[in-house]
Z-matrix of the N, CA and C atoms (Angstrom, degrees):
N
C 1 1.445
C 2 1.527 1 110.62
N 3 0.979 2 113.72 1 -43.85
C 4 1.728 3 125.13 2 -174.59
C 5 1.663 4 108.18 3 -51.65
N 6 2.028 5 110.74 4 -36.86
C 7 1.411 6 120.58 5 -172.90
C 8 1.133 7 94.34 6 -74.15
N 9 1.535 8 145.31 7 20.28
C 10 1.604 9 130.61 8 179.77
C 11 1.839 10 80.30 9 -92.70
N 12 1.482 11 120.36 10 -66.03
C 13 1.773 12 124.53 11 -173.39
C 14 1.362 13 113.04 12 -39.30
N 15 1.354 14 105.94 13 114.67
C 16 2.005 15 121.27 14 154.16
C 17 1.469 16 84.75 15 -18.98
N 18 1.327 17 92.96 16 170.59
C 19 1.913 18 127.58 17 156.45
C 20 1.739 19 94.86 18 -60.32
N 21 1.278 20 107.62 19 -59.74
C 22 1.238 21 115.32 20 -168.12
C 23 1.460 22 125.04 21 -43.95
N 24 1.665 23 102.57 22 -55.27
C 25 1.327 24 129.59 23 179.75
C 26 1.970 25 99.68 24 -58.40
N 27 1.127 26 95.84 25 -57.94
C 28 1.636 27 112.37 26 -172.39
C 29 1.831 28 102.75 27 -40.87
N 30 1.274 29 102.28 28 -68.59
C 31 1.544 30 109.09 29 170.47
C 32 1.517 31 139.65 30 -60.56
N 33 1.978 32 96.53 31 4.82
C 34 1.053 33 89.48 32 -169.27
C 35 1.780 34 85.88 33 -108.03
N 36 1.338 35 112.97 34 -23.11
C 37 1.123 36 115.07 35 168.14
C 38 1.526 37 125.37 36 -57.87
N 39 1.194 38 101.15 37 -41.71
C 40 1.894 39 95.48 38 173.80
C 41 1.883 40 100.79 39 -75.96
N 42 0.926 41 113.25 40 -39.24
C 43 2.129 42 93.28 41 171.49
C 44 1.265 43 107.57 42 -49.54
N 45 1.511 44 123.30 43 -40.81
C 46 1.330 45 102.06 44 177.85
C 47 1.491 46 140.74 45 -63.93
N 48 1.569 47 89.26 46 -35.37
C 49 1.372 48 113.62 47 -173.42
C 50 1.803 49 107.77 48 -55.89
N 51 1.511 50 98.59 49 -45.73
C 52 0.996 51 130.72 50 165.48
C 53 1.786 52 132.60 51 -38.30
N 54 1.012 53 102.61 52 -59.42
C 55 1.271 54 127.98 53 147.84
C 56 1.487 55 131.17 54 -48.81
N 57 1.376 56 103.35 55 -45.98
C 58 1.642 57 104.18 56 161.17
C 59 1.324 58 135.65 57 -82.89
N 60 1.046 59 99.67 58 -24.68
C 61 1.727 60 132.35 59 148.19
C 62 1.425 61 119.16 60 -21.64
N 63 1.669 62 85.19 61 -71.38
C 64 1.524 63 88.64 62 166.49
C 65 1.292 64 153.17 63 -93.33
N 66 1.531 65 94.29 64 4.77
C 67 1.637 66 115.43 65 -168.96
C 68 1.890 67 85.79 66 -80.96
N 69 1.188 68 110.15 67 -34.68
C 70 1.766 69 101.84 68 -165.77
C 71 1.765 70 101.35 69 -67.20
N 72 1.291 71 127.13 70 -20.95
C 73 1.400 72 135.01 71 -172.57
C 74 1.812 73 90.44 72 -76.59
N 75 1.450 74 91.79 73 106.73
C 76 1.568 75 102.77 74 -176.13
C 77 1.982 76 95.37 75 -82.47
N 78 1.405 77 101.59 76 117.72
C 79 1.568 78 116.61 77 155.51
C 80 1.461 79 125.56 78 -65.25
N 81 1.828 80 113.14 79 129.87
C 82 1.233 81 124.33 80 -160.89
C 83 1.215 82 110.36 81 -53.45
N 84 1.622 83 154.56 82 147.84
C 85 1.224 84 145.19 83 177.94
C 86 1.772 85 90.59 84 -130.14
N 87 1.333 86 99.78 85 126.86
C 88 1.717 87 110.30 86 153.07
C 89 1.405 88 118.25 87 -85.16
N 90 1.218 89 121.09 88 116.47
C 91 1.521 90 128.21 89 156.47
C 92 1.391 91 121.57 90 -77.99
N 93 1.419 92 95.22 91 136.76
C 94 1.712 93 107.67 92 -179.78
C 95 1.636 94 82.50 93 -136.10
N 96 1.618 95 91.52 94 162.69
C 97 1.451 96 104.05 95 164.04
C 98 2.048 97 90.06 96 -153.05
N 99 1.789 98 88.38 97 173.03
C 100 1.649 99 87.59 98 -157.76
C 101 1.703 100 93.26 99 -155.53
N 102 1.270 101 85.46 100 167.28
C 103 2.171 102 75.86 101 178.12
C 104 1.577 103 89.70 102 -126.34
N 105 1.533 104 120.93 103 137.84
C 106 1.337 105 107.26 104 174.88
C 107 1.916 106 99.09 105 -129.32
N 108 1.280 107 106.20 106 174.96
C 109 2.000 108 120.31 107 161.46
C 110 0.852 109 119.55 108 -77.96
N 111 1.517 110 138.28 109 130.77
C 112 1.535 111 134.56 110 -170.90
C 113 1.385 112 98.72 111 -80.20
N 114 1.221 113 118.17 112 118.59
C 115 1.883 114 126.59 113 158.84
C 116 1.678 115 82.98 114 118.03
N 117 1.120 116 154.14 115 -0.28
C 118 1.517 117 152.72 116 -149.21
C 119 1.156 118 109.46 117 -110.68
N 120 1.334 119 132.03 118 127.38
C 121 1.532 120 117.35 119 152.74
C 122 1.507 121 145.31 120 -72.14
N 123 1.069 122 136.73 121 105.95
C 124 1.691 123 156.39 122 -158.06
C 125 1.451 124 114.23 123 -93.08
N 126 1.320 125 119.48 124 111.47
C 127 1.189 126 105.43 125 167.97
C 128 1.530 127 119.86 126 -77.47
N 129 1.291 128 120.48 127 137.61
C 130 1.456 129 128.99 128 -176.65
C 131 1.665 130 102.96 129 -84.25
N 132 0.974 131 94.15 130 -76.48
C 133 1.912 132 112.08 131 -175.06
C 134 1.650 133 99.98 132 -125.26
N 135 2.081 134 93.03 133 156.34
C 136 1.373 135 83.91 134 148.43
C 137 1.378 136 110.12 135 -160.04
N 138 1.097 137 120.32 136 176.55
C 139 1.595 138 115.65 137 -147.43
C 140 1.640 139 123.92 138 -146.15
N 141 1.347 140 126.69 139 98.36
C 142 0.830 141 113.09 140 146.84
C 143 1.776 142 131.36 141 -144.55
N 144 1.419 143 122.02 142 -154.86
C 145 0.960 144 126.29 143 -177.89
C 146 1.597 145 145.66 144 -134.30
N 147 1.417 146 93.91 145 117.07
C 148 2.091 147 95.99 146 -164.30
C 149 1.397 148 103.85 147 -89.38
N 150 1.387 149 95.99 148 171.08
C 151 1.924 150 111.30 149 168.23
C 152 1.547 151 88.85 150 -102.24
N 153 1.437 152 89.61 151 -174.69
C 154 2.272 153 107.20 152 179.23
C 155 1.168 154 91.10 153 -65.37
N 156 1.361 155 140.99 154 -33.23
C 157 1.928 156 122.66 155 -177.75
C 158 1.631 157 111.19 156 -101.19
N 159 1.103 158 109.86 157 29.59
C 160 1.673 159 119.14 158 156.59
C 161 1.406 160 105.27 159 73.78
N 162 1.483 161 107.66 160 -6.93
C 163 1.755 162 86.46 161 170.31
C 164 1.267 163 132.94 162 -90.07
N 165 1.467 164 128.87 163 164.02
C 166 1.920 165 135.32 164 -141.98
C 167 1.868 166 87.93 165 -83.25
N 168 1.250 167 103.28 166 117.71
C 169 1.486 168 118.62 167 168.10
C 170 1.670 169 124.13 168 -96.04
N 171 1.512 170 99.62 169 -2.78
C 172 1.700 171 115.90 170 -165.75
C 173 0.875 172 104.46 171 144.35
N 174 1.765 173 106.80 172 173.62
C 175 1.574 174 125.72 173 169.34
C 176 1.272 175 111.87 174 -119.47
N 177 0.958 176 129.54 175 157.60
C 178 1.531 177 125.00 176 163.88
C 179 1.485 178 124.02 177 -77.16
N 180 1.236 179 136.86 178 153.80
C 181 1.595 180 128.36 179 160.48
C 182 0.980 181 99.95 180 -121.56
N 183 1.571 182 81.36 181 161.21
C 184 1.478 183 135.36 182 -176.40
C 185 1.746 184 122.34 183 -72.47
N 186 1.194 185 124.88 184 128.25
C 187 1.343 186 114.76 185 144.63
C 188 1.561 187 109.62 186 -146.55
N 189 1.792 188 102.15 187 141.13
C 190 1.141 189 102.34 188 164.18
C 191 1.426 190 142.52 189 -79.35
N 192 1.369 191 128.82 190 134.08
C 193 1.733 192 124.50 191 -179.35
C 194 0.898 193 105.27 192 -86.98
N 195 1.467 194 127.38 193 -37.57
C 196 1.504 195 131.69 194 -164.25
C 197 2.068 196 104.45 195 -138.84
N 198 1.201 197 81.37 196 94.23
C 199 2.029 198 94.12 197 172.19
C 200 1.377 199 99.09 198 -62.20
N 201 1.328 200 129.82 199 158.79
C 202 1.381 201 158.79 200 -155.46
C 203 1.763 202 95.89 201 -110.22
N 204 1.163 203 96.24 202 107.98
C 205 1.153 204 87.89 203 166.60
C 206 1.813 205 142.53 204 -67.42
N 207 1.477 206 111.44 205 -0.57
C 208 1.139 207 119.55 206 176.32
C 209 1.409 208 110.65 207 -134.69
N 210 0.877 209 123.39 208 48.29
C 211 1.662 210 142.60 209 -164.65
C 212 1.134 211 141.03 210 165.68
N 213 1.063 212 135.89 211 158.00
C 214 1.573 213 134.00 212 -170.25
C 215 1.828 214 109.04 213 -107.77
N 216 0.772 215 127.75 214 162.81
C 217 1.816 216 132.54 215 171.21
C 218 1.415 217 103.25 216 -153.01
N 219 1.559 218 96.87 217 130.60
C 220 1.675 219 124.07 218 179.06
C 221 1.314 220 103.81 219 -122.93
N 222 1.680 221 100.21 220 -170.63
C 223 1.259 222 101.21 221 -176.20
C 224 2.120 223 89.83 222 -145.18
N 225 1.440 224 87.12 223 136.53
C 226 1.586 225 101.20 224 178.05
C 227 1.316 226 125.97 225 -131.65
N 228 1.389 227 101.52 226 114.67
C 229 2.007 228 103.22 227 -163.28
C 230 1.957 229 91.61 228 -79.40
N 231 1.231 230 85.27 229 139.02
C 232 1.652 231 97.97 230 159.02
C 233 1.561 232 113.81 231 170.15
N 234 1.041 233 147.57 232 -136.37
C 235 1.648 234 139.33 233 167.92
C 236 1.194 235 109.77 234 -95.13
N 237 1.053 236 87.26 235 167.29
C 238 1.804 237 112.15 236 -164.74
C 239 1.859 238 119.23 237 -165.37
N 240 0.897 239 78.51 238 162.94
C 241 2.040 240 82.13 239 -162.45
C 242 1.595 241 91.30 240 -120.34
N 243 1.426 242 139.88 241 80.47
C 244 1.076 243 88.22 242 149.79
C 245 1.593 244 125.37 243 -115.58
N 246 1.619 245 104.31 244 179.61
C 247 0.886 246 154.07 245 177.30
C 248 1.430 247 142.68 246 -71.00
N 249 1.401 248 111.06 247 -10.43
C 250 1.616 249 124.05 248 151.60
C 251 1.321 250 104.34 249 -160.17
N 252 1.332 251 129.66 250 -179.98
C 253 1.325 252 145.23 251 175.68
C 254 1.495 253 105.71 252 -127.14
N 255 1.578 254 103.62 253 135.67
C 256 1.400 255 123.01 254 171.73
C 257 1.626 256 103.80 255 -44.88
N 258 1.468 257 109.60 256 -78.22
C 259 1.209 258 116.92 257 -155.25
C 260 1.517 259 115.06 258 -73.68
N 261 1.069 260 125.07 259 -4.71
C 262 2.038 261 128.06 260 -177.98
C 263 1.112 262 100.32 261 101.17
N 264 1.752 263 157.86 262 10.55
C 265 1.260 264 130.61 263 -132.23
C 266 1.314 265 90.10 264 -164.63
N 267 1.378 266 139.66 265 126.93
C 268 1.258 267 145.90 266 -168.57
C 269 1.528 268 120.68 267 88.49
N 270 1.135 269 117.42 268 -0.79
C 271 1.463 270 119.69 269 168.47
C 272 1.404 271 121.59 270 -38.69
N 273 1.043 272 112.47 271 -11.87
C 274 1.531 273 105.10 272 150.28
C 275 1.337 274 133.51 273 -86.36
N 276 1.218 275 109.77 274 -13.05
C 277 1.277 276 117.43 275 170.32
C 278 1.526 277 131.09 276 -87.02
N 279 1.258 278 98.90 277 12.15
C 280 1.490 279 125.49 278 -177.10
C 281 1.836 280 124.16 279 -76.60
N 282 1.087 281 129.16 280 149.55
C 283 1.544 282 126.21 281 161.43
C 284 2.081 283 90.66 282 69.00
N 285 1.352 284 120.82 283 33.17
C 286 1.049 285 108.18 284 142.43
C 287 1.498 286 122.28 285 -146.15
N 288 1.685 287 109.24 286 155.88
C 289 1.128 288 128.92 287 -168.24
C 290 1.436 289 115.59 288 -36.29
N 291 1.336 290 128.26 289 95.53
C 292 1.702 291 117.07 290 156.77
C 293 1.510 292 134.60 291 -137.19
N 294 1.176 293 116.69 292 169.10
C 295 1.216 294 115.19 293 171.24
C 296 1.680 295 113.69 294 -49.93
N 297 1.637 296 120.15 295 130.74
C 298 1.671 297 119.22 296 176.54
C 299 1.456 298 87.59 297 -166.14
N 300 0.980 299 92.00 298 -163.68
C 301 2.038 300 122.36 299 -179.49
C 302 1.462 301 103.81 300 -132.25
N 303 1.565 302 81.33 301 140.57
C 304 1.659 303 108.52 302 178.05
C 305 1.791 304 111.05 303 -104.92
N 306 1.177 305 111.71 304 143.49
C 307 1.393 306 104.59 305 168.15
C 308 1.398 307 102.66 306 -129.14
N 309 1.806 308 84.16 307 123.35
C 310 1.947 309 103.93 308 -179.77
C 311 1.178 310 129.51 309 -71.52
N 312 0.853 311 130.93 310 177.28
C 313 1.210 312 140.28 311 141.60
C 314 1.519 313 124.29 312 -147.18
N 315 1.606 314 113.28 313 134.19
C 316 1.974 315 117.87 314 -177.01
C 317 1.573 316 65.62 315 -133.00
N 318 2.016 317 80.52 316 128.93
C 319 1.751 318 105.68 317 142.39
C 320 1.500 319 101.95 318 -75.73
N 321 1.761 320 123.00 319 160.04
C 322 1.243 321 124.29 320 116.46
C 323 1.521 322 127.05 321 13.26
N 324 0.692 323 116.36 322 154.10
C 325 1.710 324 118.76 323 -170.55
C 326 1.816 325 96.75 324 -108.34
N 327 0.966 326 123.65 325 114.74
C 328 1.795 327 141.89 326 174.66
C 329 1.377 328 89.96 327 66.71
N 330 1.500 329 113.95 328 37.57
C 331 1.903 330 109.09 329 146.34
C 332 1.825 331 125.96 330 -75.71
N 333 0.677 332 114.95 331 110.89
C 334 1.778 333 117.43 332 -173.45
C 335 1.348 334 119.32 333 -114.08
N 336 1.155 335 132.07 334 97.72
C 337 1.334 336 124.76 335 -175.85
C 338 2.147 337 111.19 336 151.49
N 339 0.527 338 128.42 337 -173.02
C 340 1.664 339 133.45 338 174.68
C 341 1.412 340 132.66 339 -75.41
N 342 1.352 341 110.14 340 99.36
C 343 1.729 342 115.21 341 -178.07
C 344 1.605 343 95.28 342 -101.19
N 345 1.346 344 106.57 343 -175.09
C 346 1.401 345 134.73 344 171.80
C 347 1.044 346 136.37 345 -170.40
N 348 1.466 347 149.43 346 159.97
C 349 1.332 348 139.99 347 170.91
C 350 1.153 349 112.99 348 -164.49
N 351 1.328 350 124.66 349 151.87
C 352 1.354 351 125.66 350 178.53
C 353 1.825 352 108.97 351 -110.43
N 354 1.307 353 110.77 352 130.25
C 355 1.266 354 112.33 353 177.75
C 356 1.767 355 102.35 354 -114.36
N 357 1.415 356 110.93 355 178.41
C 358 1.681 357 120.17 356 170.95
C 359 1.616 358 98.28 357 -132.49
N 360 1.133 359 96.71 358 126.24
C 361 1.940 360 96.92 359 177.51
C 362 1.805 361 102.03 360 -109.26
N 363 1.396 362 127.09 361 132.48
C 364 0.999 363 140.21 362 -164.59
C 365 1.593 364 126.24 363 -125.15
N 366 1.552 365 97.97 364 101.82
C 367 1.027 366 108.93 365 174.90
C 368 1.255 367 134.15 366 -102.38
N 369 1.627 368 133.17 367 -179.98
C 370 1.237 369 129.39 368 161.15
C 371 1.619 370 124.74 369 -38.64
N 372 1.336 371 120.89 370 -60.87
C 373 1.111 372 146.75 371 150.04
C 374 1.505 373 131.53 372 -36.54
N 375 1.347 374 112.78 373 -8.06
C 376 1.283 375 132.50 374 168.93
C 377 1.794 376 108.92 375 119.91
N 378 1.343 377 105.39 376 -153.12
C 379 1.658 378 110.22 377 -166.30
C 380 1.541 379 88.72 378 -99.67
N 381 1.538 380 105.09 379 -179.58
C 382 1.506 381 123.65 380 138.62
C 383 1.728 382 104.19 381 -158.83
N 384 1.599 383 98.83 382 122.42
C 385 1.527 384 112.53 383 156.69
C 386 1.511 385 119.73 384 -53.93
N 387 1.138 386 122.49 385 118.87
C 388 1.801 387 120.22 386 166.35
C 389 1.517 388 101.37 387 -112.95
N 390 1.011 389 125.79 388 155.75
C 391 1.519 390 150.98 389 -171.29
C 392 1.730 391 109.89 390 -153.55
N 393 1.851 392 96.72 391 78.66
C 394 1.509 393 100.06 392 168.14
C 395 1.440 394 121.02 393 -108.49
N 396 1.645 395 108.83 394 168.33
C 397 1.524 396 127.91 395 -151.73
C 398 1.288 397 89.38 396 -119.91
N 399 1.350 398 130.38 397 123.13
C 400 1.226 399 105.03 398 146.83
C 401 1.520 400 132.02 399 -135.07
N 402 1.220 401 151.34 400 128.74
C 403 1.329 402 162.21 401 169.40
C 404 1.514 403 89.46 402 -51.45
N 405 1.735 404 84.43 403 114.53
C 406 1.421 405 109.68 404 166.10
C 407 1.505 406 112.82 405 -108.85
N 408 1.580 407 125.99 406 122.28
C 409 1.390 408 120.12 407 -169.49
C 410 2.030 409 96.05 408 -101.93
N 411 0.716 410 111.42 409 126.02
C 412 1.217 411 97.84 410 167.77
C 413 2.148 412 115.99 411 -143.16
N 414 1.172 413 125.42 412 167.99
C 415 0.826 414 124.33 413 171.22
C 416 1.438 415 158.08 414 -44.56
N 417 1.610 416 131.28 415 80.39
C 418 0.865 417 122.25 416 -133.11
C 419 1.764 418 122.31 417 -68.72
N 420 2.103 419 91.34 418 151.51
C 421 1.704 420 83.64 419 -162.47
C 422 1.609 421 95.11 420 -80.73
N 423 1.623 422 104.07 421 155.74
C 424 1.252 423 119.57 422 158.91
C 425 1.856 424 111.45 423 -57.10
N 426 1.432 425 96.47 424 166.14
C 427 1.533 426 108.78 425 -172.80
C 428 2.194 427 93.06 426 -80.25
N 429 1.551 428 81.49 427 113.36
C 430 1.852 429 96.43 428 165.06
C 431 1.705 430 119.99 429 115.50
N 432 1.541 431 83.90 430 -13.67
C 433 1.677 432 122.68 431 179.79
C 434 1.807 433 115.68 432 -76.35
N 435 1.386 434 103.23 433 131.74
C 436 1.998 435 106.55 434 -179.26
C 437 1.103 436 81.28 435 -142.68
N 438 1.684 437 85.00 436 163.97
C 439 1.482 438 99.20 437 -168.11
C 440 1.532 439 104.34 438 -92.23
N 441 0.969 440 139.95 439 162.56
C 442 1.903 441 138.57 440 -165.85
C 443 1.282 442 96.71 441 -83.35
N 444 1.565 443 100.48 442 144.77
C 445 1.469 444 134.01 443 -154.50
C 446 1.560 445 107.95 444 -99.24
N 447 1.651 446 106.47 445 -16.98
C 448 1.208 447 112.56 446 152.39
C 449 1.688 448 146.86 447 -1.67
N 450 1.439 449 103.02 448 -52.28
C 451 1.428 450 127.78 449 -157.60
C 452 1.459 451 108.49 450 -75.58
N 453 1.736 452 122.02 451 109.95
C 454 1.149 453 121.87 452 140.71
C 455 1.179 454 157.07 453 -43.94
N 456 1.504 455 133.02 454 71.59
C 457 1.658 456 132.73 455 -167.51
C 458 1.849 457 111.77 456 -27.34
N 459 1.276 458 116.68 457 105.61
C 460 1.725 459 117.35 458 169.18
C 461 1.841 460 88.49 459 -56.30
N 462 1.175 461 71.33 460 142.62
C 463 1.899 462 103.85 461 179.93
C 464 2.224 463 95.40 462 -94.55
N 465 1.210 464 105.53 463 135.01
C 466 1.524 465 124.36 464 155.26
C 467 1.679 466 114.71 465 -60.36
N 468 1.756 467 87.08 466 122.29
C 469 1.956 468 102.01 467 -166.93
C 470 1.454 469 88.23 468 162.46
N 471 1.498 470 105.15 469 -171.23
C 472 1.385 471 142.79 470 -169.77
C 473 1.627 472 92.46 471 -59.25
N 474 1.166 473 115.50 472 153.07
C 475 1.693 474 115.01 473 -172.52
C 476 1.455 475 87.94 474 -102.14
N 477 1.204 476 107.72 475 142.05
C 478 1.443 477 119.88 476 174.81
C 479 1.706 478 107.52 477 -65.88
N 480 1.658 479 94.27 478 164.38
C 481 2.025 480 96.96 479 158.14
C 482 1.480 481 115.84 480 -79.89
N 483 0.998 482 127.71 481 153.48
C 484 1.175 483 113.26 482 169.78
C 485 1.477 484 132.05 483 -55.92
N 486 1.267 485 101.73 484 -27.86
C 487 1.685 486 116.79 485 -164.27
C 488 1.462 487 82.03 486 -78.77
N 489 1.127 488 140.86 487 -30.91
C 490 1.479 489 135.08 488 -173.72
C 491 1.338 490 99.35 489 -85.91
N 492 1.043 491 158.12 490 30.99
C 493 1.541 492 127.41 491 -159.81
C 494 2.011 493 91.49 492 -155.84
N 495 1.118 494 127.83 493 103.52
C 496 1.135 495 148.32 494 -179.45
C 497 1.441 496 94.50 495 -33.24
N 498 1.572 497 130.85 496 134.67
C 499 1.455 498 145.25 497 158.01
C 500 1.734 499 110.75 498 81.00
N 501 1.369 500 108.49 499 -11.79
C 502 1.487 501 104.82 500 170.40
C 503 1.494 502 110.74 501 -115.68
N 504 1.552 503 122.47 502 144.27
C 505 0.993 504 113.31 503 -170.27
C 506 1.631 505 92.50 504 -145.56
């Protein structure tokens, strides 16, 4: 049956096959979870990148798979400390002050209760999926009171800057 398909056809059939192949190969996801302030900005992650003598070679970006349903997430360059390394390797270059990117997160304004989202942060070195939770505390409504209907769902893609991204700044 297969000798009825061109070369063409034939090869286009094994990419597919191929392709589905791999969509069933479930990709590793890191879980975080976090407690944040309703209307507040939270840092989620943050990210950047040294050589062997500790100086900033880049940052990584962001994209989201899964937008938050009660909040928005940007991304805001400025310093950052961190505090471990993905890959095992530079631990000395750790716990000091530098230029990187932060990835935010603002609930909704008097949202209270549990969002989440999954982002992919992208590096040289490859990806990593995160899948965070976070406890949103926010202010409790009076009796008769909702929270405003206002709120635009962020769409899945490239994470915005902050300075671009309506209500976070």
């Amino acid at each position: 049956m297969l000798s009825r398909f061109s070369p063409l056809h034939a090869g286009s059939l094994i990419a597919v096959m191929l392709a589905m192949a791999g969509d069933a190969i479930a990709e590793p996801v890191q879980r975080t979870a976090l407690n944040a302030t309703s209307g507040e900005d939270t840092v989620i992650r943050i990210g950047v990148r040294f050589d062997s003598e500790c100086n900033i070679i880049g940052v990584p970006d962001f994209v989201l798979e899964q937008p938050p349903s009660h909040g928005h997430v940007c991304i805001r360059e400025g310093d950052v400390t961190p505090t471990n390394a993905m890959h095992g390797k530079y631990q000395y270059c750790l716990n000091r002050r530098v230029k990187g990117r932060q990835l935010i997160y603002r609930s909704q304004t008097r949202f209270s209760g549990f969002d989440s989202l999954v982002y992919r942060m992208i590096l040289l070195e490859g990806t990593r999926l995160t899948q965070t939770t976070i406890k949103v505390q926010g202010p409790a409504l009076t009796s008769g009171e909702f929270p405003t209907s206002s709120f635009t769902p962020q769409n899945p893609g490239p994470v915005p800057e902050c300075t671009d991204h309506p209500g976070i700044s």
